[in-house]
MARVEX-660115 format. One line per 5 residues: number of its first residue (from 1); their letters; for each residue x, y, z of C-alpha. Coordinates in nm, 3 decimals, padded with zeros to 5 digits, always signed. Layout:
! MARVEX-660115
NUM) A) X/Y/Z; ...
//
This chain:
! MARVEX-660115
1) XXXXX) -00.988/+02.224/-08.239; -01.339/+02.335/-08.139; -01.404/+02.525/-07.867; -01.350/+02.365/-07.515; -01.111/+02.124/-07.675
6) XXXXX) -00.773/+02.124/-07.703; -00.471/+01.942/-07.971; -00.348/+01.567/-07.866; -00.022/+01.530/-08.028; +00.131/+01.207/-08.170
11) XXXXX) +00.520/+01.135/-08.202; +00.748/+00.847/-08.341; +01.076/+00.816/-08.200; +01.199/+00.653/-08.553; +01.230/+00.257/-08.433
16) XXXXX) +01.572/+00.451/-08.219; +01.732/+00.187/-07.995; +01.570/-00.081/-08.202; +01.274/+00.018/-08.030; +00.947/+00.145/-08.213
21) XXXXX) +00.756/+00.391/-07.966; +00.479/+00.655/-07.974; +00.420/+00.918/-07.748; +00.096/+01.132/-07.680; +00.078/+01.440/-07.520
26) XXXXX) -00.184/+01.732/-07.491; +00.092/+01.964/-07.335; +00.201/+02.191/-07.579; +00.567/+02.184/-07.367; +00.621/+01.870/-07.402
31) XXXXX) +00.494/+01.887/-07.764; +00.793/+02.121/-07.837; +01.016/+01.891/-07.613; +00.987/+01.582/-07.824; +01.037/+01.806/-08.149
36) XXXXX) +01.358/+01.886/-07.992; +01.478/+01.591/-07.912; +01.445/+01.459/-08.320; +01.122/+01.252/-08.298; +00.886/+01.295/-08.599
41) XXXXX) +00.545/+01.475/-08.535; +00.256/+01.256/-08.710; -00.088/+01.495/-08.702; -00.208/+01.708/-08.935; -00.314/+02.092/-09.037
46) XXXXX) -00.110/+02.435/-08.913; -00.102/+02.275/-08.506; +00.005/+01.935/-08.669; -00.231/+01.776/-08.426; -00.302/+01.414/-08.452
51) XXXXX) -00.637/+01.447/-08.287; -00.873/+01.676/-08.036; -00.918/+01.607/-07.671; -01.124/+01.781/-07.378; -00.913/+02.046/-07.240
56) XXXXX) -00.667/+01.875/-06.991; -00.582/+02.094/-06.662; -00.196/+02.132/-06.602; -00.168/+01.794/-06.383; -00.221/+01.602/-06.658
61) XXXXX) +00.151/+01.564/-06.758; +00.190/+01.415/-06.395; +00.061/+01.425/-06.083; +00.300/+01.778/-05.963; +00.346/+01.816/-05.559
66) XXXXX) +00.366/+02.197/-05.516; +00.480/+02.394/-05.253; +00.332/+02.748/-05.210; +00.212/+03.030/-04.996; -00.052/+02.970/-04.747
71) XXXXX) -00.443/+03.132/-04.758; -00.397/+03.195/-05.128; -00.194/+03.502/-05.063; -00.053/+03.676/-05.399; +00.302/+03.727/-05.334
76) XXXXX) +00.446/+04.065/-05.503; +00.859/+04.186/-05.524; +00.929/+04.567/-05.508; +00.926/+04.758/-05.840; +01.216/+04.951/-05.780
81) XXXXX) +01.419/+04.826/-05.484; +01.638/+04.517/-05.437; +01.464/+04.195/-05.356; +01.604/+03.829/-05.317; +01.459/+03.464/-05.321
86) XXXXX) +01.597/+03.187/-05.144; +01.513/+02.803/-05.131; +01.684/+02.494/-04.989; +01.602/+02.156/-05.024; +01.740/+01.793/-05.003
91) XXXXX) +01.784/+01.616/-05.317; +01.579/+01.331/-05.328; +01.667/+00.904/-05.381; +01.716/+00.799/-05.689; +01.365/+00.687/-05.842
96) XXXXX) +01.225/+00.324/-05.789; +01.321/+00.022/-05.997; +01.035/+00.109/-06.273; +01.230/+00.421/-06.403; +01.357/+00.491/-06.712
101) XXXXX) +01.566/+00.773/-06.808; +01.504/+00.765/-07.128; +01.127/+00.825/-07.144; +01.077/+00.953/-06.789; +01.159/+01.282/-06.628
106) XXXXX) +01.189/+01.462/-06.291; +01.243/+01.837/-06.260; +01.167/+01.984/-05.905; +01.286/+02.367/-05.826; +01.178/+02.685/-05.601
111) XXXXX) +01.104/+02.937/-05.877; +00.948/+03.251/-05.916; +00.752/+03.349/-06.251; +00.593/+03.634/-06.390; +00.337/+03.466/-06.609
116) XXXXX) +00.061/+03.692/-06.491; +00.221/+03.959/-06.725; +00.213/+03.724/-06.993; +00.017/+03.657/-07.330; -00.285/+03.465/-07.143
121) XXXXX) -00.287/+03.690/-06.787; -00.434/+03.941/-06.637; -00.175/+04.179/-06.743; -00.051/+04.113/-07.069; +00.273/+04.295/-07.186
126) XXXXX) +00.416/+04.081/-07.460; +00.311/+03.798/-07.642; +00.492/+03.547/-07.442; +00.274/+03.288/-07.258; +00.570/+03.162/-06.953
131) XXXXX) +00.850/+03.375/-06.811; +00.987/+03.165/-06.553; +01.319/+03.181/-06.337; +01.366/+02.849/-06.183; +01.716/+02.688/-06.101
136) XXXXX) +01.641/+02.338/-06.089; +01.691/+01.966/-05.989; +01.667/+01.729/-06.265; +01.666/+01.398/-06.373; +01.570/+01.186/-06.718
141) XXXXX) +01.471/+01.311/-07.034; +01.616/+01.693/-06.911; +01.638/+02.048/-07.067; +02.003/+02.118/-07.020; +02.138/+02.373/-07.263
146) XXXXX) +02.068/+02.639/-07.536; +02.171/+02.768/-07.840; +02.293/+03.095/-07.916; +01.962/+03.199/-08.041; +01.823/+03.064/-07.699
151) XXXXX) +01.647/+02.736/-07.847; +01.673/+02.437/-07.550; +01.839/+02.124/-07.603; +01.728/+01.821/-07.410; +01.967/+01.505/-07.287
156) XXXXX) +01.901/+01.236/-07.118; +02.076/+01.216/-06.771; +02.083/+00.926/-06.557; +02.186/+01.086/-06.181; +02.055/+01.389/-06.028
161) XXXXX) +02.168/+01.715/-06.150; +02.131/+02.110/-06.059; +02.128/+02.400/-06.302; +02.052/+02.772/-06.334; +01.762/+02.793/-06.560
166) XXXXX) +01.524/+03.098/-06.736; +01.265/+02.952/-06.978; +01.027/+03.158/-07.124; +00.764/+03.083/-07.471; +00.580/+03.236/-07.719
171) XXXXX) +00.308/+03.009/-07.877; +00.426/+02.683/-07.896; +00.821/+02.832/-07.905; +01.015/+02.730/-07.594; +01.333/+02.966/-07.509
176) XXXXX) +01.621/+02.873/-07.252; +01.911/+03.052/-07.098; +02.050/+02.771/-06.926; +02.402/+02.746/-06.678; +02.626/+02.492/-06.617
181) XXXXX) +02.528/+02.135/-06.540; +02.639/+02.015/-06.178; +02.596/+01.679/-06.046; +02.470/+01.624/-05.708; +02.379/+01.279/-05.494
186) XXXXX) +02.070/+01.208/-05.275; +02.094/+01.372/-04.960; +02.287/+01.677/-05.045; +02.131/+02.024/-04.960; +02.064/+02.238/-05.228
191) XXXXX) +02.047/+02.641/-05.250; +01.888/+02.826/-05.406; +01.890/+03.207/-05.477; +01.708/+03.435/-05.717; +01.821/+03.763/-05.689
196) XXXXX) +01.679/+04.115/-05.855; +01.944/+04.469/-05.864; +01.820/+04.798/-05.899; +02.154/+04.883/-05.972; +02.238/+04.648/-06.246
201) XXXXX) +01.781/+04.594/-06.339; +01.966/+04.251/-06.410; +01.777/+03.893/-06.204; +02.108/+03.653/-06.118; +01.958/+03.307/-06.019
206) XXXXX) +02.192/+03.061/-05.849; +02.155/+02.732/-05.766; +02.448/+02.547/-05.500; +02.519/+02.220/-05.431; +02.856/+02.063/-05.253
211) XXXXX) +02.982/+01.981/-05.533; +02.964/+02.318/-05.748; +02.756/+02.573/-05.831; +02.565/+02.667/-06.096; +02.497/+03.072/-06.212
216) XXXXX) +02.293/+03.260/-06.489; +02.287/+03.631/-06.522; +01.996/+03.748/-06.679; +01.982/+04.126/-06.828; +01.603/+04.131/-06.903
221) XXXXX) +01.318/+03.948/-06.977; +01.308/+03.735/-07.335; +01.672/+03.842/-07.427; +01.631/+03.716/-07.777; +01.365/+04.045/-07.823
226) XXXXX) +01.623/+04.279/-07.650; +01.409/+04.586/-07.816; +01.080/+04.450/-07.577; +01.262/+04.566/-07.236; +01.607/+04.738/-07.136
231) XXXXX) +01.586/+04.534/-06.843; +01.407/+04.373/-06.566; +01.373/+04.724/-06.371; +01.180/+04.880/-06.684; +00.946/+04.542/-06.693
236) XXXXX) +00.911/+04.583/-06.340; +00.795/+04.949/-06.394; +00.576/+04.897/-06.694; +00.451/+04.595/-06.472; +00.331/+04.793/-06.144
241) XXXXX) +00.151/+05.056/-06.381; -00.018/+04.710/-06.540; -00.134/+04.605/-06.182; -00.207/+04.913/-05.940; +00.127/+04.983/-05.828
246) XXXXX) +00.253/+04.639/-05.719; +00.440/+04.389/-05.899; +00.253/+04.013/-05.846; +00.503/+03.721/-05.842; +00.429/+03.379/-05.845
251) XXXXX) +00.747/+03.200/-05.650; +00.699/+02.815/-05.558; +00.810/+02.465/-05.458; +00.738/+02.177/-05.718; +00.838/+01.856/-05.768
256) XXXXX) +00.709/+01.785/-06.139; +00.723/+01.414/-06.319; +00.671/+01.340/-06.637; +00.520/+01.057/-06.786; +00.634/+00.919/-06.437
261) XXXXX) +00.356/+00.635/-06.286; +00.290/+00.700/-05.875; +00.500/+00.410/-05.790; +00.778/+00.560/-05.945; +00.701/+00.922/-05.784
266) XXXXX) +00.653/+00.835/-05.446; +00.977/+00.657/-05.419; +01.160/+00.987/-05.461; +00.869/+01.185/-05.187; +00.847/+01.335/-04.959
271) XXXXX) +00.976/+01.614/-05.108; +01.223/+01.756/-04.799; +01.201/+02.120/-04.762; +01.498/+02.318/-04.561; +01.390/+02.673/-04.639
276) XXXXX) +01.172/+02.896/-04.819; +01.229/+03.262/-04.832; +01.016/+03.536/-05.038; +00.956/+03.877/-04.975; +00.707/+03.991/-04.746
281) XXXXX) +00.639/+03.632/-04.608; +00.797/+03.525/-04.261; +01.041/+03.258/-04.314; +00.839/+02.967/-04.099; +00.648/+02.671/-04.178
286) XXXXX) +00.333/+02.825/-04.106; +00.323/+03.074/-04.351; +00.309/+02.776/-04.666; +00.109/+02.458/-04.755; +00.147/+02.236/-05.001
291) XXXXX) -00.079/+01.936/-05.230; -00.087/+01.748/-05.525; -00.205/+01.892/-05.854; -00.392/+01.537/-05.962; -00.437/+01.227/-05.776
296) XXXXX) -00.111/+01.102/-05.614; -00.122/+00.929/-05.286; +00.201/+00.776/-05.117; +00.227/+00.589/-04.814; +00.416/+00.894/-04.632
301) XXXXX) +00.397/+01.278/-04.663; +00.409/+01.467/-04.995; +00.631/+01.723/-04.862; +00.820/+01.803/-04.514; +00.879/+02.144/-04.414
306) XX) +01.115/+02.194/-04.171; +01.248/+02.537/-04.095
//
């Protein structure tokens, strides 16, 4: 595609169910997501694009409510020293009448990625676009699992569910390290933790609900390149010499649809927020703010805060 423009993908789900469907996306994600998931790609050329489109911004897959630090303030994690993340949050009501599970999908998480060390930042290391550590909420059309050469695998799940998660990607590649499925109901409190040892250079990320927990230890960044980094202590090095000395994080609150219409999304808002904890920010409402990335109103708050 020209400059300024970017691939619209088409897929065919096969006639599965009985019932013919196409899907269009510009997100190169959910590109690799339908792949997955066994529907046939109908474009054309290397990109198999079906056609070219004005570049989309990243709300286009849905209208996201995100959660983040207030002023524009760059968040950063020490280099060499111990550092934790915690989140808790209330899982949400089951979506509105309209949804479908099937073709429709919820994930909403406190995270923290590392994507300004990636292929298209301002510090480029590797050649790996996302490098995200998010233990997540999910619902619908999910990524659940991986293989052992760290490929996702998608279900469909039709009740809320938590799990540990690292994705990362290279190109159009997804990878996933992914932990055990737990199944939670609306209401419960969920915890999260993302946790970095100088001891071990390995990130554990946690996520807790009452009915289980959910755990991933992760030994260093894009474990399927082991030879890349020994660990997350040498990225976190090579990182601070990338970026004057200080490691930049970018840790945040998101509730993300997709393919999910505002009726649908606003029957599972406001997104209810029991704690957010980073380093270097004090623990209180003031210190955050949060918006929608695209157009969604709803007749009550996006988001509460309350800690």
């Amino acid at each position: 595609c020209p400059a300024g423009m970017a691939a619209l993908y088409r897929f065919y789900n096969n006639g599965a169910g009985g019932a013919p469907n196409h899907r269009y996306t510009a997100s190169e994600t959910t590109a690799a997501q339908m792949r997955s998931a066994g529907w046939t790609q109908e474009g054309s050329g290397a990109s198999g694009a079906f056609a070219c489109v004005p570049k989309a911004n990243p709300s286009d897959d849905g209208d996201r409510v995100i959660v983040y630090v207030q002023n524009g303030t760059a968040p950063t994690v020490p280099a060499a020293n111990d550092w934790v993340i915690r989140y808790s949050y209330r899982v949400p009501p089951m979506p509105g009448k309209t949804w479908d599970p099937n073709q429709q999908t919820f994930y909403i998480w406190g995270d923290v990625d590392f994507d300004a060390y990636g292929s298209e930042g301002p510090y480029a290391m590797s050649g790996y676009r996302f490098n995200q550590i998010s233990p997540q909420l999910s619902i619908g059309r999910s990524l659940v699992s991986n293989d052992a050469g760290y490929a996702p695998g998608w279900q469909t799940i039709t009740s809320w569910v938590v799990q540990a998660q690292y994705f990362w990607q290279k190109g159009e590649t997804p990878f996933a390290l992914a932990g055990e499925v737990v199944h939670v109901s609306p209401g419960e409190l969920i915890e999260t933790e993302i946790a970095f040892s100088a001891v071990t250079g390995h990130i554990v990320a946690t996520i807790t609900a009452p009915g289980g927990r959910s755990s991933i230890d992760i030994p260093r960044p894009f474990p399927n390149e082991p030879s890349l980094f020994a660990d997350w202590k040498d990225f976190f090095h090579r990182a601070a010499q990338k970026s004057g000395g200080v490691v930049y994080a970018t840790p945040a609150m998101q509730v993300e649809p997709y393919f999910v219409d505002i009726q649908t999304q606003c029957s599972i808002l406001p997104f209810h927020i029991d704690l957010i904890s980073l380093p270097g920010v004090p623990a209180t409402t003031a210190s955050f703010t949060y918006q929608s990335l695209g157009t969604v109103t709803c007749p009550t708050d996006l988001a509460r805060l309350a800690f």
